[in-house]
Each structure stands twice: as structure tokens, then as C-alpha cells.
C-alpha positions, 0 to 999 in steps of 0.5 A: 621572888622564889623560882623554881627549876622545874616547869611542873611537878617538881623532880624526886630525884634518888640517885645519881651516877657520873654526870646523870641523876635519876628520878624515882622512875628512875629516868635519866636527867643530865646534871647540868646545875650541881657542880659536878661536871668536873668528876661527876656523882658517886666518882670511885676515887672521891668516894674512897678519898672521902671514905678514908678521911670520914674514918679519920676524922670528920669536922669541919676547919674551925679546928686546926690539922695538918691537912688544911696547913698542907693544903693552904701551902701547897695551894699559895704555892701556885699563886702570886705572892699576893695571895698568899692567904687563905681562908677555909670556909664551910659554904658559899654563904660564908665566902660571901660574908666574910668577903664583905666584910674584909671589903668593909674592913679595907675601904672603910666603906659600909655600902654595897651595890648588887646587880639583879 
């Protein structure tokens, strides 16, 4: 039930560069899978930005700080007012769970329906 991207040996990939990683024979491959399209790998300004904020602090947003407060205004401020709340979480897995269960709590429903 487990597929792999790959037709043969797997990849080892060591590095990668804008929208290229790179093989330990240090082949070229085009990402075309890792979400990175929109500022590519090892991008100088995110690495700076992520740089300065390591130095800061480094958690994830079970804790309050005035950036996520900022970030949360300055987002709903792009939005209807309908969606005027946000909710950091820390994957996709967790956006996931907690969707299902706001779904859960709203309808009063517990079913789900999936599409393969």
C-alpha cells in the first residue's frame, strides 16, 4: 500500500540549490515534489530570515509571542471577516486532525467520507 517515488534504486540526494537537488554523484534532478517552487532551496533571503530568527528563538507555536499575534492580524487582514481566526499548527498531519475535528464539533457528525 506504500509506493515509492522512485522506478529503481532509490535517490540519495545531499544537496540541493533553487529549484535543483543533487545526487551523491552530484546529478542534477529538477524538484518538482518538495514545495519549494515558490522560493526554491537554500534561497539567501529565507536562509537570513530563518538565520535571525534561530538566533532569537527557535520553538514551535504551542507558546505565545508577538510574532504569531502580528502574523495572525496581518493575515485576517486580507480576509473576509468570516475568517477571521487563525490556528497555527506545526504539520500538515495536525491541519488535518484538527479540521476533522472542528468539522466534528460543528455538524455534530462523527462520520467521514474519503476519496482514494
Amino acid at each position: 500500500s506504500c509506493k515509492v517515488f522512485f522506478a529503481k534504486d532509490p535517490l540519495k540526494i545531499v544537496r540541493a540549490q533553487g529549484q535543483y537537488m543533487f545526487d551523491e554523484k552530484g546529478e542534477k534532478y529538477l524538484d518538482c515534489i518538495n514545495n519549494v517552487a515558490h522560493v526554491g532551496h537554500s534561497h539567501p533571503y529565507v536562509n537570513q530570515a530563518a538565520t535571525k530568527q534561530m538566533e532569537l528563538l527557535n520553538t514551535n507555536s504551542r507558546f505565545l509571542h508577538d510574532n504569531l499575534v502580528q502574523y495572525a492580524q496581518r493575515l485576517t487582514a486580507t480576509l473576509p471577516e468570516k475568517l477571521s481566526v487563525c490556528y497555527f499548527v506545526n504539520s500538515g498531519s495536525e491541519a488535518n486532525d484538527l479540521a476533522l475535528r472542528l468539522a466534528r464539533q460543528y455538524r455534530g457528525h462523527q462520520d467521514v467520507i474519503t476519496l482514494e
